[in-house]
C-alpha positions in Angstrom: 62.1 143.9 133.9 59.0 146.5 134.3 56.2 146.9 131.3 54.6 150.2 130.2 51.5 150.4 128.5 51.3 154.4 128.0 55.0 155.2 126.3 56.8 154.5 129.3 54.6 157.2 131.5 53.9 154.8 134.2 55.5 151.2 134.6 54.2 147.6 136.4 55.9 146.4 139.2 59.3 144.9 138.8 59.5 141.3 137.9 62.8 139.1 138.3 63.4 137.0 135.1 67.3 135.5 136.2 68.7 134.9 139.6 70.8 132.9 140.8 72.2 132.0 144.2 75.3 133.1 146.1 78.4 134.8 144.1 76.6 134.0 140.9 75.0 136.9 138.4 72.8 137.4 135.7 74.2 140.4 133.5 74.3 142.7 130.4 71.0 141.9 129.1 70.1 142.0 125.2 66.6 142.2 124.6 65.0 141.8 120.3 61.1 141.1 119.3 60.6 138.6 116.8 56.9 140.3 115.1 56.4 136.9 112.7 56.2 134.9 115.8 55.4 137.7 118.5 57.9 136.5 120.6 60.2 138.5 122.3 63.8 137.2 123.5 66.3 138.2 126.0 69.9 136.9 125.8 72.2 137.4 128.7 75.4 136.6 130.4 74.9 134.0 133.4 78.3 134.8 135.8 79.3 131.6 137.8 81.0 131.3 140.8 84.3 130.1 139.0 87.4 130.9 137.7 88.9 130.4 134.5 92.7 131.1 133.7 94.2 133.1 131.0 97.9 131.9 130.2 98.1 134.9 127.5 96.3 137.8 129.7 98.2 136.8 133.0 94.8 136.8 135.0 91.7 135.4 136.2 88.2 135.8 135.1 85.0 134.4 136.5 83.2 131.8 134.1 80.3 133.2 131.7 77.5 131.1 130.1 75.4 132.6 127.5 71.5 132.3 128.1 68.5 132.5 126.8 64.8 133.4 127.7 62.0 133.7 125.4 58.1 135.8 125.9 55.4 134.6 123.9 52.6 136.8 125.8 54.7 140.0 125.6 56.5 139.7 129.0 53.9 138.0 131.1 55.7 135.0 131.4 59.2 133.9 130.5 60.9 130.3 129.6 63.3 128.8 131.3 66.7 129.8 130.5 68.4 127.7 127.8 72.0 127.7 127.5 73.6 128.2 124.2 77.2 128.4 125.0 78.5 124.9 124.1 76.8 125.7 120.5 78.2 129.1 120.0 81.7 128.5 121.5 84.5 128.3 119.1 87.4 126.1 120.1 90.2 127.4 123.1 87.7 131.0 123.5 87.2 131.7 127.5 83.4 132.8 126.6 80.7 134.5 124.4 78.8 137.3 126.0 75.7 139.0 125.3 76.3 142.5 124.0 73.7 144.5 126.5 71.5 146.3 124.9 68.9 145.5 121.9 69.3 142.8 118.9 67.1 142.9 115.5 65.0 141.5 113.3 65.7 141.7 109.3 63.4 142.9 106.7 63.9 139.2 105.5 63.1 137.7 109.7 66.5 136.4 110.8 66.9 137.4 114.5 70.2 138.8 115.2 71.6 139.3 118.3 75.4 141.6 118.6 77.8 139.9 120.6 81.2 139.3 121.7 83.3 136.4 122.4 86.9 136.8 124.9 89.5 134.5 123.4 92.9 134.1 124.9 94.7 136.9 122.7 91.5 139.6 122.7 88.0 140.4 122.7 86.3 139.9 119.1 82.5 141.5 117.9 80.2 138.8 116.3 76.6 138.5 115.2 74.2 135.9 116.7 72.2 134.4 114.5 69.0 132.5 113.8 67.0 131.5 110.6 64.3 129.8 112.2 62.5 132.2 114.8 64.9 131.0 118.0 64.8 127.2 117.5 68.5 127.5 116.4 71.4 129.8 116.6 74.8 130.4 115.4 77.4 132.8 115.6 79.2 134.7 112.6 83.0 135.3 111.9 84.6 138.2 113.7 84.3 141.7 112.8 87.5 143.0 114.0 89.4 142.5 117.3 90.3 144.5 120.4 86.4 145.4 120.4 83.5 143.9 122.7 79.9 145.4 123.2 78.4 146.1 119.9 74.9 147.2 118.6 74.0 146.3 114.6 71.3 148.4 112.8 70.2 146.9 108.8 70.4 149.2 106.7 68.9 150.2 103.4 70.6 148.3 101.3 70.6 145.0 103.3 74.2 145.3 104.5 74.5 144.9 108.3 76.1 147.7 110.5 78.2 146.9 113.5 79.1 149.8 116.0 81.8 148.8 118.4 83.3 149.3 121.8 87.1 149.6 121.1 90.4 149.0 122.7 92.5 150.3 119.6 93.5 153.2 121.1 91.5 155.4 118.6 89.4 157.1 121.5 86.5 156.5 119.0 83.4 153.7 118.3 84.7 151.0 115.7 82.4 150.0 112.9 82.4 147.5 110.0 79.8 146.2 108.0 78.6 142.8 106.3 76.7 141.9 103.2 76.8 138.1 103.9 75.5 137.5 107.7 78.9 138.2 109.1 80.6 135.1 106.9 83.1 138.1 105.9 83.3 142.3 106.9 84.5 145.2 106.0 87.7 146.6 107.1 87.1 148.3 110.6 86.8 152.0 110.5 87.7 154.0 113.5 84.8 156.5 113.5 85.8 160.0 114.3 82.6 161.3 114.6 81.4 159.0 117.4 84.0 159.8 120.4 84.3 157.9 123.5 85.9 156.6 126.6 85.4 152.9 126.1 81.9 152.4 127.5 78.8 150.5 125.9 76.7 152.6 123.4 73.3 152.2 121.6 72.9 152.1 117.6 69.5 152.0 116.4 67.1 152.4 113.4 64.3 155.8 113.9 62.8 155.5 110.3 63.1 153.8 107.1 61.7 154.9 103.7 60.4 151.3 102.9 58.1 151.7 105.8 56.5 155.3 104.4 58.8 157.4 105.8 60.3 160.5 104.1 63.8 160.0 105.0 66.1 157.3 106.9 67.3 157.9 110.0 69.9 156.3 112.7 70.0 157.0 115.9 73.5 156.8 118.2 73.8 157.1 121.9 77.2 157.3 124.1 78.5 159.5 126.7 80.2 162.0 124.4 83.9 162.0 126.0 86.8 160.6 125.1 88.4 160.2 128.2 85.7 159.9 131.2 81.6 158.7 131.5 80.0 161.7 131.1 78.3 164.0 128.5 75.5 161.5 127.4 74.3 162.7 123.8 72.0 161.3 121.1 73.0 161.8 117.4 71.0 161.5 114.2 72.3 160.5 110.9 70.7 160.6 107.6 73.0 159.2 105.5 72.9 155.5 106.8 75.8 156.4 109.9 78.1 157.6 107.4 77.5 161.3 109.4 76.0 162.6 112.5 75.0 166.0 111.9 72.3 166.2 114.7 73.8 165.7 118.5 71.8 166.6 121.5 73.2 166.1 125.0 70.7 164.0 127.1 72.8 164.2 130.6 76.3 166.4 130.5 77.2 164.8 133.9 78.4 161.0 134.7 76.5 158.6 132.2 77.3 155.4 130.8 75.2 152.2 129.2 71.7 153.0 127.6 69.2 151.7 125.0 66.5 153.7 123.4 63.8 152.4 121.2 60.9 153.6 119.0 57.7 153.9 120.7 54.0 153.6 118.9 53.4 157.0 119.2 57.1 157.7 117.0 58.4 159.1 119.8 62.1 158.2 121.3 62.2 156.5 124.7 65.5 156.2 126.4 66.7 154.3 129.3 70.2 155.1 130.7 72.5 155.1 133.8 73.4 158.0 135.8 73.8 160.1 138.3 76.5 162.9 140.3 79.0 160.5 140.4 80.4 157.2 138.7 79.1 154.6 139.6 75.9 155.6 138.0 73.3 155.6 141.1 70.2 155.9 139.1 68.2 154.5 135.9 66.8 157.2 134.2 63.5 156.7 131.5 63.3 159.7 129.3 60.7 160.7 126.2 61.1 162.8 123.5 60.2 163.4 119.6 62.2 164.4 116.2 61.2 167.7 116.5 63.2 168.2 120.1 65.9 166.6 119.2 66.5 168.3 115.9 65.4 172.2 117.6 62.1 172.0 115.1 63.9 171.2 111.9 62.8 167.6 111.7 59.9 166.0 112.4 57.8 162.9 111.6 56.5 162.7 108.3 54.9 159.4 106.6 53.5 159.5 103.2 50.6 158.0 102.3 50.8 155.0 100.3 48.5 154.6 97.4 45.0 153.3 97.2 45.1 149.0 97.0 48.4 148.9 98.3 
């Protein structure tokens, strides 16, 4: 990981949190603040230097554990890894993976992390979960199958929403929602409006109205194809993801995985891969504000809450 202290203008040399000898990985981080505690966690997928057999998909996969590290001095120092997968495993599944990327915090503090676990028929998208700042977690029900890497977003109402990397064949994101934690869903929709080749993607909450803010606004990240890695583009919904009338291409050649967040000045920092060719040969960090990404029809505005408040 690197920290920035100036919006991502300049960065701190590169620390190594996860390594491991030989054949063996650390992969597809997941990254969520906990702000009641001020602790910041990282799950990710520790690859060993094993295979495991799949009698239904006719192959062989290396062995994944699902870790986690936890920051109590805002990334100056990091736990030792702690591995959850024996917890989080359901019976006869090959693994649970980290969904790389970012997880949440609620409105009411449970930490959620998106997920996915690889059981013998498919992959399934589930929520990691914890009611009690990290000390325990557990893992929700399935949204839907045939999808893996998700990002969920909470939105105004309470209800969960989980954006999906699909297999179904739609050439589109999956999504489904839950009221309940992820003990039961939605019916998956295939959403049009979010094309894409089957690559990671990034789902986040811009503003909220609860926080001051004059309107609510998602943000959506993907490479904008629905056939190859390329056209990286940022969308904007207002309407809690049910459209995406703002789009803005961020890189129109090869692109892939990427995570933006909110930064204190309410500006947009993105991270994302890239390059002139696939695979992606460089990380790029970019900055920008409403106002760009909306051509000056959009732009910050936070009401003033009244006196005693």
């Amino acid at each position: 990981m690197k920290r920035s202290f100036d919006n991502g203008r300049s960065w701190e040399p590169l620390q190594i949190l996860a390594d491991f000898p030989g054949q063996q990985a650390a992969a597809d981080p997941c990254m969520l603040v906990d702000r009641t505690t001020d602790t910041v966690w990282i799950a990710y997928n520790y690859v060993l230097d094993k295979l495991v057999s799949s009698d239904l998909r006719k192959q062989e996969r290396r062995a994944i554990a699902l870790h986690l590290i936890h920051s109590r001095d805002d990334g100056q120092t990091w736990s030792k890894a702690t591995d959850i997968t024996r917890t989080v495993t359901g019976p006869g599944w090959e693994a649970v993976m980290a969904a790389p990327g970012s997880g949440i915090q609620t409105r009411a503090g449970q930490l959620i992390f998106p997920v996915y676990s690889r059981q013998p028929d498919q992959d399934y998208s589930h929520l990691l979960l914890s009611n009690d700042h990290g000390k325990t977690w557990q893992i929700s029900s399935a949204a839907a199958r045939m999808v893996n890497e998700c990002q969920v977003a909470e939105l105004k109402n309470g209800t969960l929403m989980l954006n999906m990397r699909s297999y179904r064949k739609q050439e589109c994101r999956a999504v489904a929602t839950t009221s309940d934690s992820g003990k039961t869903w939605t019916e998956v929709i295939d959403d049009k409006n979010l094309p894409e080749p089957t690559c990671q993607a990034s789902f986040i909450r811009y503003t909220d109205v609860r926080d001051g803010f004059s309107r609510n606004r998602l943000l959506f990240v993907n490479p904008a194809n629905t056939s190859q890695r390329v056209n990286l583009t940022i969308r904007l919904s207002y309407d809690e993801g049910k459209t995406w009338p703002i789009s803005k291409v961020i890189h129109p050649g090869p692109s892939a995985y990427s995570c933006p967040t909110v930064l204190p000045d309410g500006t947009i920092g993105l991270i994302y891969e890239n390059g002139r060719e696939s695979p992606y040969e460089r990380l790029t960090f970019a900055r920008f504000d409403l106002q760009w990404l909306t051509d000056g029809r959009d732009r910050i505005i936070k009401k003033k809450r009244p006196a005693g408040l």
